[in-house]
C-alpha positions in Angstrom: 0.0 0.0 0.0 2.6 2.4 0.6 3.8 2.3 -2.7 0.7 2.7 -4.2 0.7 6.0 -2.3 4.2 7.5 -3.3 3.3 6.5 -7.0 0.6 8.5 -6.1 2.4 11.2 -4.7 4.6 11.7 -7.5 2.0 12.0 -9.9 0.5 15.2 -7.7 3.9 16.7 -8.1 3.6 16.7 -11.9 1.0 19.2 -12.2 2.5 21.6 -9.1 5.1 22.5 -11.1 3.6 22.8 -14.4 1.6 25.4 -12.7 4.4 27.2 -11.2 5.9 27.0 -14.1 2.7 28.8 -15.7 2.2 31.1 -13.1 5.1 32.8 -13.5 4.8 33.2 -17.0 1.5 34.6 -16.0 3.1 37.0 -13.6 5.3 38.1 -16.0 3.2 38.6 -19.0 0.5 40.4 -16.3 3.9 43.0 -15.8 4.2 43.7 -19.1 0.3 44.3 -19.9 0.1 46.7 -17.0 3.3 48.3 -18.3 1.6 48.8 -21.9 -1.6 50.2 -20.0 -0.3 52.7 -18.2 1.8 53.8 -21.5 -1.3 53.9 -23.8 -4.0 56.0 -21.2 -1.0 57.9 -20.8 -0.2 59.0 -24.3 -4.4 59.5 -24.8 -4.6 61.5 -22.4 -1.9 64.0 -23.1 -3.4 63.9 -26.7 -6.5 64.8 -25.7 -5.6 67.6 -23.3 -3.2 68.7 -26.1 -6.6 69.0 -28.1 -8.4 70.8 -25.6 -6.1 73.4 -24.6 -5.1 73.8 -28.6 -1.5 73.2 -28.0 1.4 74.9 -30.3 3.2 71.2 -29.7 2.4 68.1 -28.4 3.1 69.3 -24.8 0.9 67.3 -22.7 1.6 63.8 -24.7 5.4 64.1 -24.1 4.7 65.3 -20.1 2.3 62.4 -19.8 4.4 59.9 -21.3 7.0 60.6 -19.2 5.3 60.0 -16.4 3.9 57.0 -17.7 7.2 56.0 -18.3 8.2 56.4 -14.6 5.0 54.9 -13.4 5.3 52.0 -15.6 9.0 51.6 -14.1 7.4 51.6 -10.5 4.9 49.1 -11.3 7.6 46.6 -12.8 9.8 46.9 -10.0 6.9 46.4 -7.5 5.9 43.5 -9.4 9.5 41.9 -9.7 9.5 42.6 -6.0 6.6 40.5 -5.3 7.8 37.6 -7.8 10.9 37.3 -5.8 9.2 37.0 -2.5 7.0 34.3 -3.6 9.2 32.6 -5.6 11.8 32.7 -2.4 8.5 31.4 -0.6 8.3 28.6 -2.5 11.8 27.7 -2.7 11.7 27.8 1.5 8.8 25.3 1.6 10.6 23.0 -0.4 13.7 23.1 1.7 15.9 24.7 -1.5 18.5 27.4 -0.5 18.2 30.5 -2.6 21.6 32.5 -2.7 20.5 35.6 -3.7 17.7 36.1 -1.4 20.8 36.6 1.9 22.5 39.1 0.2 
């Protein structure tokens, strides 16, 4: 019986890491479609008040895409942020040692 359970056991652990595996590709992909957001209502909406206030230049879109820029760069390093904690999570519940996490 006991092997019956660690054959068991093993095909449980299949599936774990294919979704670890998937999850961080979700993560990841999630970081760059935020980054892309931010960009896009950024560059709208400097176009738009560049409409409105009949601008000589494109003023507002290159202020606002700036910003974007910066916010976009504080979202991605948030993000990373919280894939390295959970990812050093996971390695402490296995029992794995992660080098870069002590420095």
């Amino acid at each position: 019986m006991k092997q019956h359970k660690e054959e068991h056991s093993d095909d449980t652990s299949k599936p774990k890491k294919a979704i670890e595996k998937y999850s961080t590709f979700l993560r990841y992909s999630s970081l760059s479609t935020e980054m892309i957001v931010t960009m896009l209502i950024c560059a709208y909406s400097g176009r738009y008040l560049d409409n409105i206030i009949k601008a000589n230049g494109p003023y507002c879109t290159i202020g606002f895409l700036l910003f974007g820029t910066f916010a976009s760069l504080v979202i991605l390093i948030n993000g990373l942020k919280k894939i390295s904690n959970k990812k050093g999570e996971i390695l402490k519940k296995k029992g794995k040692h992660d080098n870069f996490s002590e420095k």
